[in-house]
Backbone bond lengths (Angstrom), bond angles and torsions (degrees), N, CA, C in turn:
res aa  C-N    CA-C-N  psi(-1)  N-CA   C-N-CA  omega(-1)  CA-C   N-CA-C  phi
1 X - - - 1.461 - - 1.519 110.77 -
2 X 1.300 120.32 144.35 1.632 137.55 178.00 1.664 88.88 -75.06
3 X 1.506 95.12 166.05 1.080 130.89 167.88 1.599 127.58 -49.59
4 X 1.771 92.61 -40.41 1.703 111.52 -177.66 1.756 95.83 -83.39
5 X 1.169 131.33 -42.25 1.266 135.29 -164.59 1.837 112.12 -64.55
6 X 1.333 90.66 -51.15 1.964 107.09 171.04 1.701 112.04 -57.57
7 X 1.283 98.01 -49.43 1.606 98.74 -165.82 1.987 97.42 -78.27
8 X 1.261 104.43 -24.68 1.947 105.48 172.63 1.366 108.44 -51.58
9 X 1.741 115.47 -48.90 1.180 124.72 -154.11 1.691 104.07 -89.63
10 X 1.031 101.29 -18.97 1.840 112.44 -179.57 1.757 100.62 -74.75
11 X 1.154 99.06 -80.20 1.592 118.18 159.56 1.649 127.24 5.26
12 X 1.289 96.02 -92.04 1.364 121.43 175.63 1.612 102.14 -69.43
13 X 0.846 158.71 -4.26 1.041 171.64 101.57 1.796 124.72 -3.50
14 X 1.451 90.30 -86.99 1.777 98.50 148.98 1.286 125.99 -57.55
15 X 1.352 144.07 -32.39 1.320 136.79 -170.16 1.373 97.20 -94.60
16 X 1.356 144.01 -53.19 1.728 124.86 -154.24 1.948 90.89 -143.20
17 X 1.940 115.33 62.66 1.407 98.31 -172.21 1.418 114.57 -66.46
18 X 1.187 140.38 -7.21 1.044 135.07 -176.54 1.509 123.19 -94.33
19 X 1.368 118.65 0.03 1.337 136.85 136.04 1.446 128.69 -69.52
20 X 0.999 112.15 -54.84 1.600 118.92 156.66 1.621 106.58 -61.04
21 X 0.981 143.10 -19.91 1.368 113.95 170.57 1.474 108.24 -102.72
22 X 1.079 125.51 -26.35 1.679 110.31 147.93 1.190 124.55 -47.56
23 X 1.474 129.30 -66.64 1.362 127.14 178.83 1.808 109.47 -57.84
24 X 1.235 148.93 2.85 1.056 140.59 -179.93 1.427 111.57 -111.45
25 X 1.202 134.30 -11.37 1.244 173.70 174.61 1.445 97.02 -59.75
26 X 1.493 107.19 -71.38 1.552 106.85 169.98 1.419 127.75 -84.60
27 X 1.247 102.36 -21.26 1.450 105.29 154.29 1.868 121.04 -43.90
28 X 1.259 88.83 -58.48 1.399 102.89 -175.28 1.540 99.60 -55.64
29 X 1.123 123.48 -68.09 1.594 133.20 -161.06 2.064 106.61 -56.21
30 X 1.591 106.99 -44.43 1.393 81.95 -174.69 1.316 101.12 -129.42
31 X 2.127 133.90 25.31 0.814 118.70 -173.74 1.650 137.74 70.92
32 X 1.639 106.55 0.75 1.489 103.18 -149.71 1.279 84.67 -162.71
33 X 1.766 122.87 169.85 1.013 154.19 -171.86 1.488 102.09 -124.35
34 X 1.547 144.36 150.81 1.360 142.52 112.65 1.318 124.51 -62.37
35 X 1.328 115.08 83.14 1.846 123.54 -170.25 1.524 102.14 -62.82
36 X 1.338 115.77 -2.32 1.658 110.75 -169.04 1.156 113.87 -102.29
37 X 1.846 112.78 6.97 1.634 107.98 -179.61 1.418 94.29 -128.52
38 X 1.338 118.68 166.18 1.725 118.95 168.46 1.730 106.86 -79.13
39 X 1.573 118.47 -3.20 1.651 89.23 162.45 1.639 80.66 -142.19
40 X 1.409 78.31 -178.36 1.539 109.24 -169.89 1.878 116.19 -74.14
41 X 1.039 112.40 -177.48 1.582 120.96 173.98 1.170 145.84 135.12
42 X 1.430 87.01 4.34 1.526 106.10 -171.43 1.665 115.90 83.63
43 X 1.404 96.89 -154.57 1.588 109.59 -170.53 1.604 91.12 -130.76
44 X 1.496 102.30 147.21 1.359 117.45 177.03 1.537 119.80 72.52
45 X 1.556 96.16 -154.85 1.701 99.37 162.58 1.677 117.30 -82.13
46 X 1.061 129.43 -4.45 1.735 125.12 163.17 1.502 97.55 -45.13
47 X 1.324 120.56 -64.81 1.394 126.77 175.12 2.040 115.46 -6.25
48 X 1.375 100.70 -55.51 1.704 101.96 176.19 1.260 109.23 -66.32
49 X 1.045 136.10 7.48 1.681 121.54 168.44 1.329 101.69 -95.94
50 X 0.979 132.12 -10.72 1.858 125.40 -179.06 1.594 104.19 -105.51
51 X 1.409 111.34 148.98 1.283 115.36 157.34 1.365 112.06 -98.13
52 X 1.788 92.48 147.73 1.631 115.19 178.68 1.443 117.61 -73.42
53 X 1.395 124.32 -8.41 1.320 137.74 -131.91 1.691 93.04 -156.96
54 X 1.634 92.16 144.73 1.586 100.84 -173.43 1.730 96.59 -159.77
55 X 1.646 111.46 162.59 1.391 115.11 161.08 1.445 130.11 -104.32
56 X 0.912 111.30 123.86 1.768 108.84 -158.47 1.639 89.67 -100.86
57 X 1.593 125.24 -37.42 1.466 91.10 161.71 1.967 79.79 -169.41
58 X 1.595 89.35 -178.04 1.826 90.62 -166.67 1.414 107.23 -55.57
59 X 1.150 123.34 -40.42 1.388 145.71 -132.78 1.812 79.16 -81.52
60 X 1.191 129.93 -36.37 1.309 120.02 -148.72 1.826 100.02 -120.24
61 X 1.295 119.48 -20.20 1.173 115.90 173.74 1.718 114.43 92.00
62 X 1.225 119.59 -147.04 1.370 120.17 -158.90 2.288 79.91 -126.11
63 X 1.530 96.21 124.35 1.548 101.34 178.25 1.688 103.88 -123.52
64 X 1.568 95.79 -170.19 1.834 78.68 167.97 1.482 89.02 -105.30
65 X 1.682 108.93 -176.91 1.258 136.29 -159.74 1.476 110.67 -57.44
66 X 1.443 123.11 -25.52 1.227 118.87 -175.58 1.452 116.76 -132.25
67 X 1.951 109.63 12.51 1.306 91.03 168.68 1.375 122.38 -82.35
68 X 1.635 96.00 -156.37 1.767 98.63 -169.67 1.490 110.21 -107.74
69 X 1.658 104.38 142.84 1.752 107.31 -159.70 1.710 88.67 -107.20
70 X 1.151 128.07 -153.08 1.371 151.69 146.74 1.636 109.69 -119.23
71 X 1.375 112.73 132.25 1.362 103.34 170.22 1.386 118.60 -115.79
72 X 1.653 120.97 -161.40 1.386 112.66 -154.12 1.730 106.78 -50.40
73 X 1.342 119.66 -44.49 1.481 114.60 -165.99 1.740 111.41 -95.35
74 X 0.985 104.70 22.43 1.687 124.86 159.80 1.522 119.81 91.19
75 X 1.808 101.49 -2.37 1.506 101.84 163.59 1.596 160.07 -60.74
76 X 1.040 150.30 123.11 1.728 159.78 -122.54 1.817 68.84 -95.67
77 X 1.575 103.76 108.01 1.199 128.68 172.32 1.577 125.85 -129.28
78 X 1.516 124.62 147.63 1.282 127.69 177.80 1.249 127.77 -143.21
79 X 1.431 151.44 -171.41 1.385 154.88 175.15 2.093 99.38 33.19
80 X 1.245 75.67 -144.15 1.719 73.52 173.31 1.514 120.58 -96.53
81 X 1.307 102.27 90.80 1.778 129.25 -164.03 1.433 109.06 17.36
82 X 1.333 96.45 86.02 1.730 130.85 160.23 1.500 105.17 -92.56
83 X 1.168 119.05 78.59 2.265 103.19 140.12 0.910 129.35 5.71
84 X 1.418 141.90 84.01 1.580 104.28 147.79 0.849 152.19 -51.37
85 X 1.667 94.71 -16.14 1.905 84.25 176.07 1.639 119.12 -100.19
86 X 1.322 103.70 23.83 1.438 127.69 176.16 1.672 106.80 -84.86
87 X 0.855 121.87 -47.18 1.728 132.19 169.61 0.708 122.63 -116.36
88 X 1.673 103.85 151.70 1.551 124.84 -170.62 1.252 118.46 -65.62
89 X 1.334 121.10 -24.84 1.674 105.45 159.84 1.619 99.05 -170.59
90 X 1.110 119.99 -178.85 2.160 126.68 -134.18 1.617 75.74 -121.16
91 X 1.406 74.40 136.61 2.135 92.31 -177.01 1.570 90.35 -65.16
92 X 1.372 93.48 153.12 1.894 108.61 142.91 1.177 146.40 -64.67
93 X 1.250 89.38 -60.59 1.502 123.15 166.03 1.277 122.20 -99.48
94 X 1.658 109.34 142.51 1.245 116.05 163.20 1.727 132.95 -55.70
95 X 1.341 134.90 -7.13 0.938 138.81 140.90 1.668 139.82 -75.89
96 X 1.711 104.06 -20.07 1.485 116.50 148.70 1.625 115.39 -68.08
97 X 1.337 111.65 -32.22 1.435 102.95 -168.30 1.812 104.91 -74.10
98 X 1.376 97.24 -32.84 2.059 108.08 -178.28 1.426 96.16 -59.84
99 X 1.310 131.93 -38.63 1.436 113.97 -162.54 1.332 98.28 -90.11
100 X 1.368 121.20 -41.20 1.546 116.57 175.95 1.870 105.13 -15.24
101 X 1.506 100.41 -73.04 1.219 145.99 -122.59 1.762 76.25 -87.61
102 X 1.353 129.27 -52.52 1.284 133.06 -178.46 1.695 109.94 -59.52
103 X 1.552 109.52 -39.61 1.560 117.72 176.54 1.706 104.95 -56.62
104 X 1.096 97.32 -60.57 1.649 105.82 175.88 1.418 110.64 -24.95
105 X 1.190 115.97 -58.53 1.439 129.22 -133.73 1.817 105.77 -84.06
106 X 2.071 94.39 -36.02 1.128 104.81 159.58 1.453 126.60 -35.31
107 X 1.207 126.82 -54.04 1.512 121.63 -166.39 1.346 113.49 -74.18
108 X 1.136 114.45 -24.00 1.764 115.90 138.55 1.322 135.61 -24.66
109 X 1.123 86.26 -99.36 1.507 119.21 169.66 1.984 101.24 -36.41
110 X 1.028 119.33 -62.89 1.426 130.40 145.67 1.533 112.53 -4.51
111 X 1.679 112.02 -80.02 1.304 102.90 -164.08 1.415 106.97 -80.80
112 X 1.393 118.91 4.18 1.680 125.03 -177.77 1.619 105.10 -81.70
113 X 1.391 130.52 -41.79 0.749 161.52 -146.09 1.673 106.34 -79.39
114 X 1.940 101.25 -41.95 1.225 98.98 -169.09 1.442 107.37 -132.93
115 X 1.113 108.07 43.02 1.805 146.60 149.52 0.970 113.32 -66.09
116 X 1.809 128.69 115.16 1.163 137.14 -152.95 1.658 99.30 -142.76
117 X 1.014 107.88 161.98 1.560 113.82 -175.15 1.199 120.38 -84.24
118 X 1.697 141.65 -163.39 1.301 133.04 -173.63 1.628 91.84 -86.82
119 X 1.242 148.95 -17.63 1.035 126.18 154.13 1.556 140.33 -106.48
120 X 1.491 95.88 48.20 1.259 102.01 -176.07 1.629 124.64 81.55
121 X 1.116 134.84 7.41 1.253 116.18 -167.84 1.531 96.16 -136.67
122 X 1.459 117.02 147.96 1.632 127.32 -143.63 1.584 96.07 -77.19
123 X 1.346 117.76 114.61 1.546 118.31 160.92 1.612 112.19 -17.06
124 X 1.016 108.87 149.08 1.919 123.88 179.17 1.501 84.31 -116.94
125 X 1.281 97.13 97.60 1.771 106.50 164.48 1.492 101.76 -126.68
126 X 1.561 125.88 139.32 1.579 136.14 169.31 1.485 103.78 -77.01
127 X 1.094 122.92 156.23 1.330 126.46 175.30 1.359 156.24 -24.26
128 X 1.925 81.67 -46.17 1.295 117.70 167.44 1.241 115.82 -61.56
129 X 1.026 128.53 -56.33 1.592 148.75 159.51 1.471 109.26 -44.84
130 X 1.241 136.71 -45.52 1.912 126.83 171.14 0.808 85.27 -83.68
131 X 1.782 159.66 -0.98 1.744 128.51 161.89 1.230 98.20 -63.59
132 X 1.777 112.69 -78.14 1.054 137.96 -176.38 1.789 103.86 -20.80
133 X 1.319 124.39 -64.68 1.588 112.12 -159.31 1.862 84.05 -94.33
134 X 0.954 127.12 34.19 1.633 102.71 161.66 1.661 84.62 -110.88
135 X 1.396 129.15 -47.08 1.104 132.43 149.56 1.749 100.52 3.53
136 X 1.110 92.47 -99.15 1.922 115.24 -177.69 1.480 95.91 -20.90
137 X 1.148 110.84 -81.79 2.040 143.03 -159.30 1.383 85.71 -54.17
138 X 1.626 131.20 -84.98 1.672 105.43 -176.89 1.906 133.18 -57.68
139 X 1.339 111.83 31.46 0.931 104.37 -167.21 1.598 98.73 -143.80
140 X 1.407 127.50 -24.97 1.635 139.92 138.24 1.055 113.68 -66.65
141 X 1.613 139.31 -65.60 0.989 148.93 -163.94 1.509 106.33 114.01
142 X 1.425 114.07 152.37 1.639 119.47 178.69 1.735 99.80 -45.57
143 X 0.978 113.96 -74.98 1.477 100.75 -173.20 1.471 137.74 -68.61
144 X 1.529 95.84 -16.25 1.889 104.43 159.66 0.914 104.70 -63.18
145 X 1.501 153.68 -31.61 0.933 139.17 -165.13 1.690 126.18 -103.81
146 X 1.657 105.19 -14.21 1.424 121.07 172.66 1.768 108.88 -100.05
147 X 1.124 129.35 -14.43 1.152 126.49 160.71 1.734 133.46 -137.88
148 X 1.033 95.49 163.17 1.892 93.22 -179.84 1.579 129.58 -71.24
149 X 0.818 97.59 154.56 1.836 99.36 175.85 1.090 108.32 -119.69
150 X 1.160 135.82 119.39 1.663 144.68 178.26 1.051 121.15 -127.78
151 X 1.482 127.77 120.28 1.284 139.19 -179.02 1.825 97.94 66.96
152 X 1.201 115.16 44.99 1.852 114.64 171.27 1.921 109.60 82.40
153 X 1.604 105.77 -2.44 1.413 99.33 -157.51 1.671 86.84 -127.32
154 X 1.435 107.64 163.83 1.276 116.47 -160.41 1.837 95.32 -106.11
155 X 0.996 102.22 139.30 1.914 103.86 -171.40 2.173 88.05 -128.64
156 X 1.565 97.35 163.42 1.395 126.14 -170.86 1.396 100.11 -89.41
157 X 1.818 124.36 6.53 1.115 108.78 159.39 1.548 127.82 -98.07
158 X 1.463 111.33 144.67 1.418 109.04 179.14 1.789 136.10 -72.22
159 X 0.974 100.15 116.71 1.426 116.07 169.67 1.959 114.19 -11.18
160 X 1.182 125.41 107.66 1.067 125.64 177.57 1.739 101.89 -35.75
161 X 1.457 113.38 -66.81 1.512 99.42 -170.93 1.694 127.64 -47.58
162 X 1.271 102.33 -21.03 1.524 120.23 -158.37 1.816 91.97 -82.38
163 X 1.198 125.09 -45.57 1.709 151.64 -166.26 1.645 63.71 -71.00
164 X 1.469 131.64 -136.41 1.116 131.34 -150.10 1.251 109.59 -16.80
165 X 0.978 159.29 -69.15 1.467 172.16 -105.18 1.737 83.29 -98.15
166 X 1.314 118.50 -70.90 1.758 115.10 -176.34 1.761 107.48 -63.26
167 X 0.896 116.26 -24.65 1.380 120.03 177.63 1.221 119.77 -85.91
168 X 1.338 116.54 3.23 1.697 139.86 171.43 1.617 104.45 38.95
169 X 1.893 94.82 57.14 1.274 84.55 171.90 1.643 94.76 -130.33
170 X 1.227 89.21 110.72 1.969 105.53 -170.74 1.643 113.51 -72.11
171 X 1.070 123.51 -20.44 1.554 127.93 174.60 1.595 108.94 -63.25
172 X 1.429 114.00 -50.67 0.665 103.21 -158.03 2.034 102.60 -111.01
173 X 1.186 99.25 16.62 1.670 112.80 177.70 1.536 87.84 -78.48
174 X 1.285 124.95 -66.59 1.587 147.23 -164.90 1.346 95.03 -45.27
175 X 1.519 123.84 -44.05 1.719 106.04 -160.91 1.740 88.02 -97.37
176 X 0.879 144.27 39.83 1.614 140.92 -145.95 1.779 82.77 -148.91
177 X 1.295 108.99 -58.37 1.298 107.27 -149.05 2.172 94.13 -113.17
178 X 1.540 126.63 -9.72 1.232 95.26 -177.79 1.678 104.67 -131.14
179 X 1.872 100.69 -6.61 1.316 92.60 -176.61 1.520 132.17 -80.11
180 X 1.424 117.01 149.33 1.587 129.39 -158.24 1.430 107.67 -47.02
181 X 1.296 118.58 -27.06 1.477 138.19 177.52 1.551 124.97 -87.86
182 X 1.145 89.51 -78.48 1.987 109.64 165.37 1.513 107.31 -49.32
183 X 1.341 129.03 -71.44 1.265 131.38 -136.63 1.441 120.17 -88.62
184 X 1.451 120.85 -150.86 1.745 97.58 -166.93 1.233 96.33 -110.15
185 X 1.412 105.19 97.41 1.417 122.08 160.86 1.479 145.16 -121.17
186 X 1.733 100.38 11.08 1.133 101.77 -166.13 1.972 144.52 101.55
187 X 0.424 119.90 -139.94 1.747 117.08 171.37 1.723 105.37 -144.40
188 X 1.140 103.97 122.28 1.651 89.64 173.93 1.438 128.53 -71.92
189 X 1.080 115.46 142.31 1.929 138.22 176.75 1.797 91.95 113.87
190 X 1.164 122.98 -7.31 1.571 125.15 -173.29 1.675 106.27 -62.75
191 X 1.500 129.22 106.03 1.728 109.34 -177.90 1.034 109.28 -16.57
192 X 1.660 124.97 -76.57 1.574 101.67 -149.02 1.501 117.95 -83.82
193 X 1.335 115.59 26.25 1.634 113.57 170.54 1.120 134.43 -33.56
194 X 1.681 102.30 -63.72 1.371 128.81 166.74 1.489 126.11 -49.14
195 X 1.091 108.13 -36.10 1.807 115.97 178.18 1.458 97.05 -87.75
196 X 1.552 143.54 -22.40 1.146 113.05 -177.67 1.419 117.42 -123.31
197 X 1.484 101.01 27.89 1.420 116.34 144.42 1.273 116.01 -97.39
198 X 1.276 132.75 -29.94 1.025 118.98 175.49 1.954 112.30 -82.67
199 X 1.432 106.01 -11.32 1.801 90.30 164.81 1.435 110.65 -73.56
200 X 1.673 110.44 -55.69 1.028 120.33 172.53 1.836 107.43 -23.22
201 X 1.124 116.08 -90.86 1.676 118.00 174.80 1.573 107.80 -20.98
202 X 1.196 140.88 -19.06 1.581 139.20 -159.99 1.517 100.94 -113.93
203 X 1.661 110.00 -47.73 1.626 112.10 179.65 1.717 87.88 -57.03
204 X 0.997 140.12 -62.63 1.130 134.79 -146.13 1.715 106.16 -84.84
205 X 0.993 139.76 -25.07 1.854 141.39 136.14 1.338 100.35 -29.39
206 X 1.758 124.65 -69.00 1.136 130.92 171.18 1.614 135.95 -9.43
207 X 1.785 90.50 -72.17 1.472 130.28 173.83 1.449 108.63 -55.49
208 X 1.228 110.61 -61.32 1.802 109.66 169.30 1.185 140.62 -63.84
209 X 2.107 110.12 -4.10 0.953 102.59 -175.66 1.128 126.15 -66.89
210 X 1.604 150.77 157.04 1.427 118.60 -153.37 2.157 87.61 -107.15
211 X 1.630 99.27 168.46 1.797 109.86 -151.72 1.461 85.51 -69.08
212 X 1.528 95.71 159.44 1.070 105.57 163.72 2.000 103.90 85.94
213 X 1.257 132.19 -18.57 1.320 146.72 162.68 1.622 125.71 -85.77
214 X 1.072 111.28 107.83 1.766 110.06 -166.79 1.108 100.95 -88.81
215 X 1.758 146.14 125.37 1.001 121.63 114.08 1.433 148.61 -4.44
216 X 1.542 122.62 99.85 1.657 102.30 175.46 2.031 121.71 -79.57
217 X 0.922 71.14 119.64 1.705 93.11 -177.43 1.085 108.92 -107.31
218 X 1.487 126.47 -22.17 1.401 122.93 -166.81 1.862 123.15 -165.06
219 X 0.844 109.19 129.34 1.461 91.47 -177.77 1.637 141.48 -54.37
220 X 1.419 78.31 -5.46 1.556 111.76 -144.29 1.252 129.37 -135.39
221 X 1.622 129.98 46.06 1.537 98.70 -159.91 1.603 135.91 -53.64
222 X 1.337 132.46 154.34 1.358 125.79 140.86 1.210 138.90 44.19
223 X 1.177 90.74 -97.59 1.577 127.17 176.49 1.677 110.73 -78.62
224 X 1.287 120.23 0.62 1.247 110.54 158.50 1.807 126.09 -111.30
225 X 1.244 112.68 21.63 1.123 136.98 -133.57 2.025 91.54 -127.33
226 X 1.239 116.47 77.13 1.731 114.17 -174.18 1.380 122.71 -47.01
227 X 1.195 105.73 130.04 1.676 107.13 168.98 1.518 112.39 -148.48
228 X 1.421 98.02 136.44 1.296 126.71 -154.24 1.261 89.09 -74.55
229 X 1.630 100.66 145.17 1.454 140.66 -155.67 1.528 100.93 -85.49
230 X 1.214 123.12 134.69 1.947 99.12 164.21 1.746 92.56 -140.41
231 X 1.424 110.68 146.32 1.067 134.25 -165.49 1.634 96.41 -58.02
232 X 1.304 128.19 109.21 1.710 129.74 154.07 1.381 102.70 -121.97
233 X 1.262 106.62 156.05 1.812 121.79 178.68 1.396 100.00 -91.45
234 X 1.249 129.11 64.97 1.487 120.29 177.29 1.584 116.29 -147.80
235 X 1.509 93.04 -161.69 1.934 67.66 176.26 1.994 100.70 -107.52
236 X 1.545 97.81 -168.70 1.383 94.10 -174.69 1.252 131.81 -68.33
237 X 1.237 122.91 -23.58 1.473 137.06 147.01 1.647 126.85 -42.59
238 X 1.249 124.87 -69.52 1.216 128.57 132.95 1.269 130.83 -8.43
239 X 1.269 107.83 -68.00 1.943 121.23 -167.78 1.856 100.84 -71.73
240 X 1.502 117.75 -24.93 1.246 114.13 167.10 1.572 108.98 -58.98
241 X 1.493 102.37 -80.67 1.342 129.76 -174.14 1.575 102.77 -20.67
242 X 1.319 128.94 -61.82 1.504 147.30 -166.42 1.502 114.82 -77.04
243 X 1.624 108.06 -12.97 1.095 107.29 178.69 2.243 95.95 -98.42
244 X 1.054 82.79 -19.41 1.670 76.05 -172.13 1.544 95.38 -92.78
245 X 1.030 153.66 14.30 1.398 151.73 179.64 1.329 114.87 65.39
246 X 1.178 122.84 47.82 1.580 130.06 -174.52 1.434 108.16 -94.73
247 X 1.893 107.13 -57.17 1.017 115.06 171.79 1.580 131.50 -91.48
């Protein structure tokens, strides 16, 4: 598995797991998607062994697979916390919503990608390691994570983890960026403390896994996962993008 495929399956995972473990469910069972309905289930009567319906959190109850929730900061949310008002228009299908959600993830993965050291030349990170810190980066944000916040306000200095991280010194990036104490977790007794020490603890399992070793996250990647073709005059890059409402 790529880099984009690990950090999808990490990802989506942490943000809406109880969508991902429905949708993998049928993954698992027939290998395949029905791209021709807005939820999943297969074909035929296999279909009654899955539920249509899932809880994305108390507050919102039991919906189907692709409607729209509110999430923690009160936004008209879907799949594994997609915006609406981030795109031009709300997948159909559960395989439009994965690529959405995979496009996203890119610009991540993106600025991980082209992270260079104190002298300029692009970090040698294995895969595991650009899941892991896109992991980090979609979950701070590009600049939570490249600079400090002091006193509630964001300052032009860099983030201790980020300083190791260009200085390619990984011992001490890891306790900077995943430990329960050190790393970006928050203030303790804060609700989400607990959940982002315990991702934190997983990006960093992640990070160590050694190259060439996948994490299972999924039965299934992505990219093996069919979605129906629809006629655009463009090229294949494009004809994705436009089919998922990006462009």
């Amino acid at each position: 598995m790529e880099a984009l495929d690990i950090a999808f399956d990490f990802i989506a995972k942490k943000e809406n797991a109880p969508l991902y473990e429905a949708i993998n469910k049928i993954k698992n069972y027939n290998n395949t998607i029905d791209s021709s309905q807005s939820t999943v289930g297969g074909t035929g009567s296999e279909s009654i062994f899955f539920d249509k319906y899932y809880e994305p959190n108390n507050a919102t109850g039991m919906i189907t697979l692709l409607d729209t929730y509110k999430d923690p900061s009160g936004n008209d949310t879907y799949g594994y916390g997609i915006e609406e008002q981030y795109i031009n228009k709300k997948a159909k299908t559960i395989p439009e919503m994965e690529l959405q959600f995979k496009e996203r993830l890119k610009k991540d993965l993106n600025f991980v990608d082209k992270l260079t050291n104190t002298k300029g030349k692009r970090l040698n990170l294995n895969d595991n390691q650009k899941a892991a810190i896109t992991s980090l980066v979609y979950n701070l944000g590009q600049t939570g994570f490249k600079y400090k916040k002091i006193n509630g306000k964001r300052t032009n200095q860099l983030t201790n983890a980020y300083t190791a991280l260009i200085n390619e010194d990984f011992e001490t990036f890891k306790k900077e960026a995943f430990d329960k104490d050190e790393g970006f977790v928050g203030k303790k007794g804060t609700p989400d403390y607990e959940g982002l020490v315990n991702r934190r603890r997983e990006e960093q399992e992640l990070f160590e896994t050694p190259r060439g070793t996948d994490k299972d996250f999924s039965a299934q990647p992505i990219d093996n996962v069919e979605i129906e073709a629809e006629p655009l005059d463009s090229t294949a890059n494009i004809m994705a993008k436009t089919r998922a409402g990006l462009i």
